[in-house]
C-alpha positions as CSV (number, residue, x, y, z in Angstrom):
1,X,-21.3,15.0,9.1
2,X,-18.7,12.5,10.3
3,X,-15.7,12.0,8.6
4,X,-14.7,9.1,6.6
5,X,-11.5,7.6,7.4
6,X,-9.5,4.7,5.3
7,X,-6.7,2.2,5.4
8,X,-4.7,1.8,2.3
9,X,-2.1,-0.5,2.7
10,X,0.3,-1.6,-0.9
11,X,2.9,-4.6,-0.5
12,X,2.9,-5.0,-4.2
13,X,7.1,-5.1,-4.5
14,X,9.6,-4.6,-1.9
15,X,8.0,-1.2,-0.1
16,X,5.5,-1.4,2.8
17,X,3.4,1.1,2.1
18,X,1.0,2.1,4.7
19,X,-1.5,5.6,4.2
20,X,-4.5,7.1,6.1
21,X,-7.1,9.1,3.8
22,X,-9.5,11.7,5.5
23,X,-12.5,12.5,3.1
24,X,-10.5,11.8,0.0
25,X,-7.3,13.8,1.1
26,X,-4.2,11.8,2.7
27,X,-3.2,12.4,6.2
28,X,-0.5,9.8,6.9
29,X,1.7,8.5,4.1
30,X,4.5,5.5,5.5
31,X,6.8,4.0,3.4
32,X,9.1,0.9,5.0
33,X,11.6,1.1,2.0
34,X,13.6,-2.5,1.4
35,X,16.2,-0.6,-0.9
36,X,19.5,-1.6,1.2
37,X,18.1,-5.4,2.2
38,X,17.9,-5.9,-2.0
39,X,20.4,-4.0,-2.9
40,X,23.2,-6.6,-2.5
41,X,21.4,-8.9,-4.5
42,X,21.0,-6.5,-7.7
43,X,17.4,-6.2,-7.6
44,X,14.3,-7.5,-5.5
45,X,14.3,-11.2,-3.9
46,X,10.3,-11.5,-3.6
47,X,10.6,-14.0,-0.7
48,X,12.4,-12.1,1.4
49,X,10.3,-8.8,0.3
50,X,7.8,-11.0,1.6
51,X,9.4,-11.7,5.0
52,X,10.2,-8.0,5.5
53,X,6.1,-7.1,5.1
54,X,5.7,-10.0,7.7
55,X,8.0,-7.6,9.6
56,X,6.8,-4.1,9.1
57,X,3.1,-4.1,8.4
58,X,1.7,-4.4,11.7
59,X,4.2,-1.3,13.0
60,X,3.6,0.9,9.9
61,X,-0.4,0.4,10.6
62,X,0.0,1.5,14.4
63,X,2.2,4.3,13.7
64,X,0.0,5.8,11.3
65,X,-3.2,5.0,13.3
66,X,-1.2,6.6,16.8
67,X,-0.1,9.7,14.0
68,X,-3.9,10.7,13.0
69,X,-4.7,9.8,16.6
70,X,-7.3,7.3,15.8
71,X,-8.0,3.8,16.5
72,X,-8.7,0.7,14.4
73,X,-12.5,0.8,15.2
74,X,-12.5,4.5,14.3
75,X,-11.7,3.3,10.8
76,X,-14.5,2.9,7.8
77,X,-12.9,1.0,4.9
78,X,-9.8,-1.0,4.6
79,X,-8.0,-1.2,1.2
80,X,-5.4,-3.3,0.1
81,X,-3.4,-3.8,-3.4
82,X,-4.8,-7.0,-5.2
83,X,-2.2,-6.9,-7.8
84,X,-0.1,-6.9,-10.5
85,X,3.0,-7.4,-7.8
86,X,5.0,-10.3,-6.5
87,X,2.7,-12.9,-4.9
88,X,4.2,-13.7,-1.9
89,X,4.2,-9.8,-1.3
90,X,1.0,-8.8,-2.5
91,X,-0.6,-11.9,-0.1
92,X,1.2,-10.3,2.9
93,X,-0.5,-6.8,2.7
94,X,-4.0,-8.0,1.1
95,X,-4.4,-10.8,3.6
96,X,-3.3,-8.2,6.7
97,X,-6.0,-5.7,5.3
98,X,-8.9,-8.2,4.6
99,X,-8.3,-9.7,8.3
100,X,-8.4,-6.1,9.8
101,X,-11.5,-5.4,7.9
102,X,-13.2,-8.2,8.9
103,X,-12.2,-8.2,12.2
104,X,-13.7,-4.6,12.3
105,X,-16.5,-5.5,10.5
106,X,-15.6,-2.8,7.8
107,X,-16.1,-3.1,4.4
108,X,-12.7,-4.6,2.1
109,X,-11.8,-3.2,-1.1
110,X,-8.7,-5.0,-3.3
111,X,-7.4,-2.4,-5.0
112,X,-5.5,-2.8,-9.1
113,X,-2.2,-1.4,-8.7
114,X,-2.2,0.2,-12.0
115,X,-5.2,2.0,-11.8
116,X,-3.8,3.4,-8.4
117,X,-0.9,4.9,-9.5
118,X,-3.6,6.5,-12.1
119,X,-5.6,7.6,-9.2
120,X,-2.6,9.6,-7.4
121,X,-2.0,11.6,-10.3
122,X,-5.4,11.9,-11.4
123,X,-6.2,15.9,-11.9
124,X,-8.9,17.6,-10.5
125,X,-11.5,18.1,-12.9
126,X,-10.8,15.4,-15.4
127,X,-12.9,12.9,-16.6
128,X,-12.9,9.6,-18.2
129,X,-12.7,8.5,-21.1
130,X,-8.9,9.5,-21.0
131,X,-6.0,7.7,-21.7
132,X,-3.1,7.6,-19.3
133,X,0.3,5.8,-19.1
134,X,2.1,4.3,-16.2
135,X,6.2,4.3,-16.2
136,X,6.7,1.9,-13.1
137,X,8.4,-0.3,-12.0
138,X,12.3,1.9,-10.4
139,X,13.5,-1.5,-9.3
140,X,17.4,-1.2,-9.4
141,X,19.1,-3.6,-11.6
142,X,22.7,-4.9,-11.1
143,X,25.6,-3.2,-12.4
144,X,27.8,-5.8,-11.7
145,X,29.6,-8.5,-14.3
């Protein structure tokens, strides 16, 4: 059987996040971190989060495709985070993805960011119902007066 290889890409805040999963198990995990770019500011300035996406995106996707030694047509789902995140952001990755896929003709699927973060620390063997909670959100704040 052939496997099944997928495009997760997250722009939901201020890191372009870029990951390749091979039949459920990731094989490439990038992460194009904004920290220093923000960090004069005292926290995240979403347009120019936005801008950086613009920037990184397309390099992050090639990397990881040239790092599991596959191409975009080798690919059988894209996935992209639909939200909760900063807009401008969040339209950066989700609109990159949902081109891809249809320029692929692959099936899209908008992912919640929430229930992500659920998902990667999800335990093998459990099963819903369950209740889970999310701390996010590591955004530095200002120190300054």
């Amino acid at each position: 059987m052939r496997a099944v290889w997928v495009l997760g890409i997250d722009t939901s805040c201020d890191d372009t996040g870029v990951g390749l999963v091979r039949d459920g198990k990731v094989v490439v995990n990038l992460v194009a971190s904004q920290v220093r770019l923000h960090e004069a500011f005292g926290g995240v300035v979403p347009e120019l989060a936005s801008r950086e996406h613009l920037k990184a995106l397309p390099l992050l996707v090639e990397r990881a495709l040239a790092e599991a030694g596959l191409r975009p047509k080798d690919l059988d789902l894209v996935a992209a985070t639909r939200g909760p995140g900063l807009i401008g952001a969040l339209l950066v990755g989700y609109t990159f993805a949902k081109g891809m896929a249809f320029a692929l003709d692959r099936p899209f699927y908008a992912v919640h960011h929430l229930e992500g973060h659920i998902a990667a620390a999800w335990p093998e063997g459990l099963t819903p119902p369950f209740l889970a909670l999310v701390a996010s959100g590591g955004t530095p704040t200002s120190t300054r007066s």
